[in-house]
N, C-alpha and C positions, 0 to 999 in steps of 0.2 A: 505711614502715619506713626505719631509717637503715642506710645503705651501710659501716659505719666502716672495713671494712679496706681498701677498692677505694679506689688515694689520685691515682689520675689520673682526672681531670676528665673527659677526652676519653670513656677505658673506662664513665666511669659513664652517659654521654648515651647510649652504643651498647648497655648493659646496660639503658637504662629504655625504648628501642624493642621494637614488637613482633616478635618471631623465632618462628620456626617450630623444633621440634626436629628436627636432624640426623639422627636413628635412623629416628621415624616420620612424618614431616613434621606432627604436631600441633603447636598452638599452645604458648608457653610463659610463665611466666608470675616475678617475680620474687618469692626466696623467698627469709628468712633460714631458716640449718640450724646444727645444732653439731654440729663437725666432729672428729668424732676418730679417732685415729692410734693405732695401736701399732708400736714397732719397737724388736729389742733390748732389749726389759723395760721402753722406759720410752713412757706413754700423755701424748698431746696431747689437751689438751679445748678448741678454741677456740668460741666461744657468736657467734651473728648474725653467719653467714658466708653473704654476700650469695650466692645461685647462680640460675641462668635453672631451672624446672623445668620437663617436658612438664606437659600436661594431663590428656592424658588414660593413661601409663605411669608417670610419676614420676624418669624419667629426666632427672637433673640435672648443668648443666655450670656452669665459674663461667670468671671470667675470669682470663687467665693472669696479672695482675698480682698478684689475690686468691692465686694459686695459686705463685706465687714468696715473696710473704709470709708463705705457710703455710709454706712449706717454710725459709725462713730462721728462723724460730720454730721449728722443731721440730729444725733445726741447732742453732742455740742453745741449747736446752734438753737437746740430749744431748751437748754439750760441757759445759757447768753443773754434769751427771752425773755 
């Protein structure tokens, strides 16, 4: 699968190792998701947003980089509004 929103090099090396999840120390594994938002009436739909998931809970984290470009997308999109 491709990484498209994660746009530092470094984050994606450390996203394609293997980690354990934080919660229950299960393996985890890399996953796209599509991501959406609602706030103030208006909905974000972003598609193949890269996230670490558990194995065996489903508990999903992504990287803070991915997670700043969410949120400047969804700034923008309710300024736009």
């Amino acid at each position: 699968p491709q990484l498209r929103i994660t746009e530092n090099p470094r984050e994606l090396k450390i996203m394609s190792q293997t980690h354990l999840c934080p919660i229950c120390g299960a393996s985890t594994v890399i996953k796209q998701i599509d991501y959406i938002d609602w706030s103030n009436g208006h909905i974000l739909v972003i598609r193949e947003v890269p996230v670490r998931e558990c194995r065996d809970f489903g508990h999903q984290f992504m990287a803070a980089s991915v997670a700043k470009k969410i949120e400047s997308l969804f700034t923008a999109c309710c300024i736009i509004c």
